[in-house]
C-alpha positions as CSV (number, residue, x, y, z in Angstrom):
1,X,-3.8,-12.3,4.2
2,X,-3.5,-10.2,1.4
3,X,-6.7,-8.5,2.9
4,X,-5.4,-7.6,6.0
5,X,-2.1,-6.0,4.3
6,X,-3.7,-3.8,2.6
7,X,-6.5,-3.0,4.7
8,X,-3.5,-2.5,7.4
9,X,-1.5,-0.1,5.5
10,X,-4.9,1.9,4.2
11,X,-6.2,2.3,7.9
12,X,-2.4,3.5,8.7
13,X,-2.0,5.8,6.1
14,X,-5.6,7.3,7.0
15,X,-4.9,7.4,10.6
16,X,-2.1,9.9,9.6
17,X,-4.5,12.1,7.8
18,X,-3.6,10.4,4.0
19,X,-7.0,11.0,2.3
20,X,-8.6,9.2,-0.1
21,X,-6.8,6.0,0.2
22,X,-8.3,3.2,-1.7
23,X,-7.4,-0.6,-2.4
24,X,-6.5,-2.3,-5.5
25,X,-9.0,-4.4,-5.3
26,X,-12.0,-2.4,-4.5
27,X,-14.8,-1.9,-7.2
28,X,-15.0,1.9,-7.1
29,X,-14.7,3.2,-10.9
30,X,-11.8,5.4,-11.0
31,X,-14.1,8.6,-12.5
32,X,-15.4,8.1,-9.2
33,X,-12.8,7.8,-7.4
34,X,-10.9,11.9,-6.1
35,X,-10.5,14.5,-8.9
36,X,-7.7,16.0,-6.9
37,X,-5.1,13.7,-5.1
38,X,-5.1,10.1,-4.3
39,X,-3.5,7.2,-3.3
40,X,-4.3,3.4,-4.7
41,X,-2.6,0.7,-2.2
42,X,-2.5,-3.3,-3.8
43,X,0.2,-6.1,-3.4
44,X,2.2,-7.3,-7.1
45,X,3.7,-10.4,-5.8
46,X,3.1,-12.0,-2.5
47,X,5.5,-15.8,-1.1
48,X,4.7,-16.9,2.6
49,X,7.8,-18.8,4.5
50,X,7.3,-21.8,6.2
51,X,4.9,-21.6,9.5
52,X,6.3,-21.1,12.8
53,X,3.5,-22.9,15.3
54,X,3.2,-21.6,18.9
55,X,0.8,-23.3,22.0
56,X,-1.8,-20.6,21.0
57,X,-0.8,-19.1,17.4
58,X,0.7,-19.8,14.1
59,X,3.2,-17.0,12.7
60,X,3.2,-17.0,8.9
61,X,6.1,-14.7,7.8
62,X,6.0,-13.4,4.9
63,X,7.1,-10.9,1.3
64,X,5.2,-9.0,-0.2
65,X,6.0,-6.6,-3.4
66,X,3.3,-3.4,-1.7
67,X,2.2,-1.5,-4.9
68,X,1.4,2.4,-4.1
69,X,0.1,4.4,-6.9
70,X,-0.5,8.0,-6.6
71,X,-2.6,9.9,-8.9
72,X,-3.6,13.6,-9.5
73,X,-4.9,15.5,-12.0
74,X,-3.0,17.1,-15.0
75,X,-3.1,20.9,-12.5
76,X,-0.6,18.9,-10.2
77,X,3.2,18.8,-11.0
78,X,5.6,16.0,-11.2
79,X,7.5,17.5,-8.1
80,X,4.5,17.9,-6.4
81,X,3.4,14.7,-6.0
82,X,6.8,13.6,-5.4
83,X,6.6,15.9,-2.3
84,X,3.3,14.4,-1.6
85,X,4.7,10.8,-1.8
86,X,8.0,12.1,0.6
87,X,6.2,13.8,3.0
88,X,2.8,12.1,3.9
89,X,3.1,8.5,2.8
90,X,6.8,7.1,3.2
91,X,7.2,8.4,6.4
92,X,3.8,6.5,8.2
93,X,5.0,3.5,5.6
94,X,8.7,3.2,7.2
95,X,7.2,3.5,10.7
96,X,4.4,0.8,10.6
97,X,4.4,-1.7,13.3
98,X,5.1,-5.1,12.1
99,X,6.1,-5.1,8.4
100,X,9.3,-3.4,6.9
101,X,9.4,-1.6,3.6
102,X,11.8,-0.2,1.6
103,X,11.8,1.2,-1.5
104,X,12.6,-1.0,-4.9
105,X,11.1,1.2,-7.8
106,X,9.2,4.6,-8.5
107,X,8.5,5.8,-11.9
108,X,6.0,8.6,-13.4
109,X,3.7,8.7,-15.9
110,X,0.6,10.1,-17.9
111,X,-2.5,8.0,-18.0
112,X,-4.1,8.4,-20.7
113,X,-7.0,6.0,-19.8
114,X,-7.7,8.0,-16.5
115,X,-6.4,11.2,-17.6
116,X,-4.0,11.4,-14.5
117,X,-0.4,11.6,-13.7
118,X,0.5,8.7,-11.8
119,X,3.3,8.0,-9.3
120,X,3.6,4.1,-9.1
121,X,5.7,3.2,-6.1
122,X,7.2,-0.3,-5.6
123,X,8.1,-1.6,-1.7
124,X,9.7,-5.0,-0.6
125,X,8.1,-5.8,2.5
126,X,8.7,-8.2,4.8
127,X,6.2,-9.2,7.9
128,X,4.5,-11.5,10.2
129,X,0.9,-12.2,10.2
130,X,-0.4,-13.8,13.2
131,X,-3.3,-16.1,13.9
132,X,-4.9,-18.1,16.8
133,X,-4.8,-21.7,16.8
134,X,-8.2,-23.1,16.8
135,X,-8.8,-25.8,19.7
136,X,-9.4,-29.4,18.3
């Protein structure tokens, strides 16, 4: 499930022309990873509520703490990648079909591992994941 988040919110944000998204969980090196601009999409905490069982599906509603991490290099400003954040990525994030997010932290910093300036974004989301029953 965590998979499908992700993947769902990185094909969204894409499909809007956000580029390079990657997951958390992928294995690309961040050196190789964009010198410019990009956006790192992973899940902090994850519960899933009690089933709710259909003739054909289960639903599995669920929260999820979506962890968004923007980084740029040092010639990019604080206020620029706020702008970056406000004008590409929260908009196609508050309109996605099926999971709602809202904003719960966003702080700033200088990596000094990946010499970047990061903006790490914090949602609460809440959604329903879907699957087909399997026949017996």
């Amino acid at each position: 499930m965590f998979t499908d988040i992700i993947n769902g919110i990185i094909n969204n944000l894409r499909t809007h022309g956000v580029t390079p998204v990657y997951s958390a969980f992928d294995a690309v090196d961040t050196a190789n990873k964009s010198k410019e601009i990009s956006t790192i999409v992973g899940i902090g905490a994850f519960s899933c509520e009690k089933p709710i069982y259909s003739q054909y599906s289960i639903y599995f509603p669920f929260k999820a703490e979506i962890d968004v991490k923007i980084t740029a290099s040092e010639k990019y400003s604080l206020a620029q990648i706020y702008s970056y954040y406000d004008e590409k990525l929260e908009p196609v994030i508050s309109d996605m079909s099926g999971l709602t997010c809202v904003l719960s932290g966003l702080s700033a910093k200088f990596d000094t591992n990946i010499q970047r300036l990061v903006l790490n974004i914090r949602l609460d989301a809440n959604g329903i994941s879907k699957f087909e029953r399997s026949s017996p």
